[in-house]
MIBATI-752067 format. One record per residue (C-alpha): x, y, z; residue number from 1. Coordinates in nm, 3 decimals. Layout:
<pts>
{{X; Y; Z}; NUM}
...
</pts>
This chain:
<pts>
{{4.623; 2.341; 2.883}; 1}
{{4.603; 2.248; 3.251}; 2}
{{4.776; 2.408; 3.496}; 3}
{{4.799; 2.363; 3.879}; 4}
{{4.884; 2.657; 4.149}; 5}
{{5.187; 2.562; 4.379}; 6}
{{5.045; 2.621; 4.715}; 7}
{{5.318; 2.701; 4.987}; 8}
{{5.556; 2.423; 4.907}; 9}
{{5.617; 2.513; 4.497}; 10}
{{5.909; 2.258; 4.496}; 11}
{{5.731; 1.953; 4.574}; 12}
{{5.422; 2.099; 4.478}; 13}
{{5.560; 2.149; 4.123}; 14}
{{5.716; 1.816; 4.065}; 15}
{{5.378; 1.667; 4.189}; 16}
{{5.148; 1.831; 3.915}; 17}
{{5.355; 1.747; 3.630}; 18}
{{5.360; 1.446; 3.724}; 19}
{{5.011; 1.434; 3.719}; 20}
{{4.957; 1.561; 3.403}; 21}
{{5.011; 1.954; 3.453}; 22}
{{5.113; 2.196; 3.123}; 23}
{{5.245; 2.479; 3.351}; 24}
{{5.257; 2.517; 3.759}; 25}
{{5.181; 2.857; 3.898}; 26}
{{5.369; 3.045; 4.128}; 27}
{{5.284; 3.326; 4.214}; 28}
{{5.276; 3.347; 4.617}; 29}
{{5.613; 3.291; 4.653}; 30}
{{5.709; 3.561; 4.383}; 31}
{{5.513; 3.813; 4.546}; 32}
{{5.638; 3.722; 4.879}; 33}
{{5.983; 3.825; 4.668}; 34}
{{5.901; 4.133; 4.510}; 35}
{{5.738; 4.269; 4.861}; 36}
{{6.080; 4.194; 5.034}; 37}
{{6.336; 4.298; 4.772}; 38}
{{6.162; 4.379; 4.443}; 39}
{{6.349; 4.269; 4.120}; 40}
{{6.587; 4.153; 4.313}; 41}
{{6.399; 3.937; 4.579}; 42}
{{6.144; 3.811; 4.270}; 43}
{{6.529; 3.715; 4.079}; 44}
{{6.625; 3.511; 4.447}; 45}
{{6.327; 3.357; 4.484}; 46}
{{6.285; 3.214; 4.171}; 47}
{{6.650; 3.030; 4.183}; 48}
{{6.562; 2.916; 4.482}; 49}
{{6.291; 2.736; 4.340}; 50}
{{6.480; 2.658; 4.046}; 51}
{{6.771; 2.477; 4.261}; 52}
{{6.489; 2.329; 4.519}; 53}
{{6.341; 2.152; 4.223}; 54}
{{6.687; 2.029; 4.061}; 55}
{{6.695; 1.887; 4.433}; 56}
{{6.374; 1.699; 4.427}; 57}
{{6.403; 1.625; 4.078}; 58}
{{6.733; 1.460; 4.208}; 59}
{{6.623; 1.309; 4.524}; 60}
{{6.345; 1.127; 4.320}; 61}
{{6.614; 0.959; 4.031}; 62}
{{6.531; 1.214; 3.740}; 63}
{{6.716; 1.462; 3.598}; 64}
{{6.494; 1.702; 3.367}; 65}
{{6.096; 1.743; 3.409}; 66}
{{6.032; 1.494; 3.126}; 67}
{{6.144; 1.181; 3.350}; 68}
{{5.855; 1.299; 3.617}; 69}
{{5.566; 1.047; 3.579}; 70}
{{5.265; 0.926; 3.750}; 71}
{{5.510; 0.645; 3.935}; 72}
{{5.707; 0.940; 4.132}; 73}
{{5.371; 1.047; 4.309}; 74}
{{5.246; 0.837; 4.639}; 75}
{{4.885; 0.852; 4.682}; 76}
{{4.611; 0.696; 4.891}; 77}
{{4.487; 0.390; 4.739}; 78}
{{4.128; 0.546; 4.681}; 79}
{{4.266; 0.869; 4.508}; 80}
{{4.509; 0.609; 4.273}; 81}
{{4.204; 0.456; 4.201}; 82}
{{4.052; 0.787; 4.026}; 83}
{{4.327; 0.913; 3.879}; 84}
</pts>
């Protein structure tokens, strides 16, 4: 299983490792951020805000579920294409 941490931008962050070949994303900066400001309730807002940041990207890039995501969606540098 490979999985990828989100960074600070979990949206395109997300779409980019799945792309690449990522099982899972992590995420759990943001959710902390979440349950420090508002508990269950900030961890319950944060997450749909992911959820409707990565419908958008999702959106923005032509797909409509995860599965469409592919190595094509992802710019890159020609020498990091090269390696990948």
């Amino acid at each position: 299983m490979r999985l990828r941490g989100a960074s600070t931008r979990p949206d395109a962050r997300a779409r980019q490792a799945l792309a690449l070949g990522a099982d899972a994303v992590l995420l759990g900066r943001p959710v902390l951020w979440g349950l420090a400001l508002d508990g269950c309730d900030g961890v319950a807002a944060v997450l749909d805000t992911l959820r409707r940041e990565l419908a958008l990207n999702l959106a923005l890039n032509g797909c409509t579920r995860l599965a469409d995501v592919t190595r094509a969606h992802v710019l890159a540098p020609a020498e990091v294409q090269a390696r990948l």
